[in-house]
C-alpha positions as CSV (number, residue, x, y, z in Angstrom):
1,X,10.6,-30.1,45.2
2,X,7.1,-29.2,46.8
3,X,8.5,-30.6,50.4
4,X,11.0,-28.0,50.0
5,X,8.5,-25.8,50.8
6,X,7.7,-25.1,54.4
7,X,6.2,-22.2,56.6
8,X,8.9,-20.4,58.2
9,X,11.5,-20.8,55.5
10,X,13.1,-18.8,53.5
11,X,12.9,-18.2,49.6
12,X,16.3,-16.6,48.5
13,X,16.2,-15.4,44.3
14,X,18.4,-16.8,42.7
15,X,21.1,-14.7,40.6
16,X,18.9,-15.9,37.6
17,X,15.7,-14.6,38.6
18,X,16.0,-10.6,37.5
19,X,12.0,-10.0,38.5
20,X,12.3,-6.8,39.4
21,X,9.6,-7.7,42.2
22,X,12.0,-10.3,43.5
23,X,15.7,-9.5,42.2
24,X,17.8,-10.4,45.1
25,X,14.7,-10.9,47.6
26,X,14.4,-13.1,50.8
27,X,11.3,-14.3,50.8
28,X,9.2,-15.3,54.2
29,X,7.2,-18.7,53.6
30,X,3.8,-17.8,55.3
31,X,1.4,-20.3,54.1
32,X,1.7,-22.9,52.1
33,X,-0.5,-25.6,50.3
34,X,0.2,-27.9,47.7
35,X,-2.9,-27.5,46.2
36,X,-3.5,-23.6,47.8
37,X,-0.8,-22.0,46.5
38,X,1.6,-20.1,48.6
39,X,1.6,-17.0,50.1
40,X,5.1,-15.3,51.9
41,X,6.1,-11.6,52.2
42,X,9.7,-9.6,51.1
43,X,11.9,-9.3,54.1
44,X,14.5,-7.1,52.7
45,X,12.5,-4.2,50.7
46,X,12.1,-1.4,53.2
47,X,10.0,1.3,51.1
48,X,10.3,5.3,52.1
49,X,6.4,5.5,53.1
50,X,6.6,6.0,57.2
51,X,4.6,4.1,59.3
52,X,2.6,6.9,61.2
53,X,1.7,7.5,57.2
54,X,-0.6,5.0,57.3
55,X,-1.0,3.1,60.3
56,X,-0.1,5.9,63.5
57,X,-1.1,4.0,66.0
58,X,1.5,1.3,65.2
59,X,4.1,3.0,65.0
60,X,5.2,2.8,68.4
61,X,5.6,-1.1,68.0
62,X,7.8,-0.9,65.0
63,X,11.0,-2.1,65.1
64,X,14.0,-1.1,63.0
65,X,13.1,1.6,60.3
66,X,9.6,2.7,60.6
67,X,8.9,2.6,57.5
68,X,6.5,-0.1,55.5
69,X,7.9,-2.6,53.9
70,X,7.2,-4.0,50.5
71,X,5.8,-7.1,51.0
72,X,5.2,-8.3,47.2
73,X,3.6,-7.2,44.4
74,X,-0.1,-8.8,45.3
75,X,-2.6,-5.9,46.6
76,X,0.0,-3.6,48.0
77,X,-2.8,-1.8,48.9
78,X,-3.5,-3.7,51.7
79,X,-1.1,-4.4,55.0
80,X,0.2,-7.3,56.8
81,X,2.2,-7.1,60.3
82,X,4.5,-9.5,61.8
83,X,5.5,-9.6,65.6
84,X,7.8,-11.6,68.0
85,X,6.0,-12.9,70.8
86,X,7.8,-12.5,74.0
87,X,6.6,-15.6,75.8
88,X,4.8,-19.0,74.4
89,X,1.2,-17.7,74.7
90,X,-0.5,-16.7,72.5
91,X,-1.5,-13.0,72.9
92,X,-5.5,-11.7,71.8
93,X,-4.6,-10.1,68.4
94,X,-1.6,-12.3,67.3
95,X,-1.7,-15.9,65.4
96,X,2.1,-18.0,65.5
97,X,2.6,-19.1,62.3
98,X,2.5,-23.1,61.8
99,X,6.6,-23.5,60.9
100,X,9.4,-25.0,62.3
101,X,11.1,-23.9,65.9
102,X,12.8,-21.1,64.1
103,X,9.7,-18.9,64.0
104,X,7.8,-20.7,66.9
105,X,7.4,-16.8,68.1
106,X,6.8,-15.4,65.2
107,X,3.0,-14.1,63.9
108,X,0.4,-12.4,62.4
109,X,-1.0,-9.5,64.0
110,X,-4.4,-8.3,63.3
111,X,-3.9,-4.4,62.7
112,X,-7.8,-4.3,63.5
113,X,-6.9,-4.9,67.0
114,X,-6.3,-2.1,69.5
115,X,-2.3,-1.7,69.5
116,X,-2.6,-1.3,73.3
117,X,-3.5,-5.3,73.8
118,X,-0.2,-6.0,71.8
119,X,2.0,-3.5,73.5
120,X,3.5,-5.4,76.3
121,X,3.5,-8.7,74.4
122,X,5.5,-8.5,71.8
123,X,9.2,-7.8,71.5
124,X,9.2,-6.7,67.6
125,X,7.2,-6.0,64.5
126,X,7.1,-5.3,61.1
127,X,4.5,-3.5,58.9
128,X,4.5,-4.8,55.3
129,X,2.6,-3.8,52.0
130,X,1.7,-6.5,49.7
131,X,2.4,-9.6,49.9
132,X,4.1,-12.4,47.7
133,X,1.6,-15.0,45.9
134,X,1.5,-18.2,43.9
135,X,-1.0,-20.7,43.1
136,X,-1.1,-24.5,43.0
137,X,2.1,-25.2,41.4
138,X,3.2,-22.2,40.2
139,X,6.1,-21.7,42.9
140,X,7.7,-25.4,42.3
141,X,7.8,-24.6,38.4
142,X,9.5,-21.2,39.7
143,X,12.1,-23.9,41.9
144,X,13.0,-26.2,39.2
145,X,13.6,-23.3,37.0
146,X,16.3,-22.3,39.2
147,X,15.0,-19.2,40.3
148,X,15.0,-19.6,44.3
149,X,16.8,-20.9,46.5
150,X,15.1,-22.9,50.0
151,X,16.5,-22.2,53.1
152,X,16.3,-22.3,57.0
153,X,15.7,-19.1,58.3
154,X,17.0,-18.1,61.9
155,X,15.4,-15.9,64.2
156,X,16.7,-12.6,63.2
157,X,15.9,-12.6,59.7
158,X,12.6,-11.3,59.5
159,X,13.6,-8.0,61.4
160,X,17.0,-7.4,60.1
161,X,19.0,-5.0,61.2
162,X,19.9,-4.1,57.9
163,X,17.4,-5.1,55.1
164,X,19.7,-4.2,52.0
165,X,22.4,-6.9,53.0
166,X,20.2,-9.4,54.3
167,X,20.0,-11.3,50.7
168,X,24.4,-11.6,51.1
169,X,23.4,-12.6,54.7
170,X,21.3,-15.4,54.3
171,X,23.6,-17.4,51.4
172,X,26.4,-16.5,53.3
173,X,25.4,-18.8,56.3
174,X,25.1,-21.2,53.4
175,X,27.4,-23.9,53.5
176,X,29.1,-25.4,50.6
177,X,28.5,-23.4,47.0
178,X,25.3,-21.9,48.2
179,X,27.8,-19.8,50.3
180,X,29.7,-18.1,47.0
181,X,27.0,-17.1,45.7
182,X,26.5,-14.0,48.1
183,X,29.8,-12.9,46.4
184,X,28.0,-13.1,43.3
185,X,28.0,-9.5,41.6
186,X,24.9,-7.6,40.8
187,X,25.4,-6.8,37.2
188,X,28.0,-9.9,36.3
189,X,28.8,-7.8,33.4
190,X,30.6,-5.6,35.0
191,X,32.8,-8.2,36.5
């Protein structure tokens, strides 16, 4: 299952997992290291703490609500930003992440930076809290205990239009089963 595992992909919970740091989460795949661990943040938690809260001088490079996002449970006290690149280069400030084409544009940004050398280079970003950790091993057990799911992501899942359905988004692209289980209610009891 470790090759499953790639930066740029997406971890989707599983109806199963009921985490209440990852129930119904899409997970980005940021880094990742057989014997480092892995490291990805929540795409679809937007929280109600406003950007110019914490971090004014971003928020005119936010894209969609600007609001943080919560990125995972590990150090929440601390921020991470993502941005689109709108060319190849690579802009001072800004480090692609090593994935697949899908998120060839897509990077780190170093919120130490002045926002200004960013400003014209990047076509969207994200602000997230936290992030979403696991060590050597720990995130394979987590797969072949059937709480996530592996999948491609495309382009416009990190900044979502709507971050509450992007979890039905993602499996329903699926193909085959995968693609019911967006359908799948949230409290099965009820069903």
């Amino acid at each position: 299952m470790a090759e499953a595992i790639y930066v740029g992909g997406l971890l989707v919970a599983t109806p199963l997992l009921d985490d209440p740091n990852f129930r119904r989460s899409v997970v980005l795949v940021l880094e990742h290291d057989e014997d480092g661990g892995t490291l990805g943040v929540v795409l679809n938690r937007p929280s109600e703490v406003e950007v110019t809260q914490v971090l004014p001088s971003w928020d005119a490079l936010v894209t969609g609500p600007p609001v943080l996002f919560e990125g995972g449970p590990v150090q929440t006290d601390s921020a991470l930003a993502l941005a689109v690149v709108l060319s190849g280069e690579e802009p001072l400030g800004w480090r692609r992440l090593q994935g697949r084409s899908a998120v060839s544009r897509l990077g780190t940004v170093d919120l130490d930076a002045p926002p200004e050398i960013l400003a014209g280079e990047i076509s969207q970003m994200r602000i997230f809290a936290g992030y979403a950790g696991w060590t050597a091993g720990q995130l394979e057990n987590e797969l072949r205990e059937g709480a996530w799911y592996v999948v491609d992501s495309e382009p416009g899942d990190t900044f979502h239009s709507d971050p509450a359905s992007l979890w039905r988004s993602v499996l329903r692209r699926q193909r085959g089963d995968l693609a019911l289980v967006a359908t799948f209610p949230d409290d099965p009891m009820l069903n």
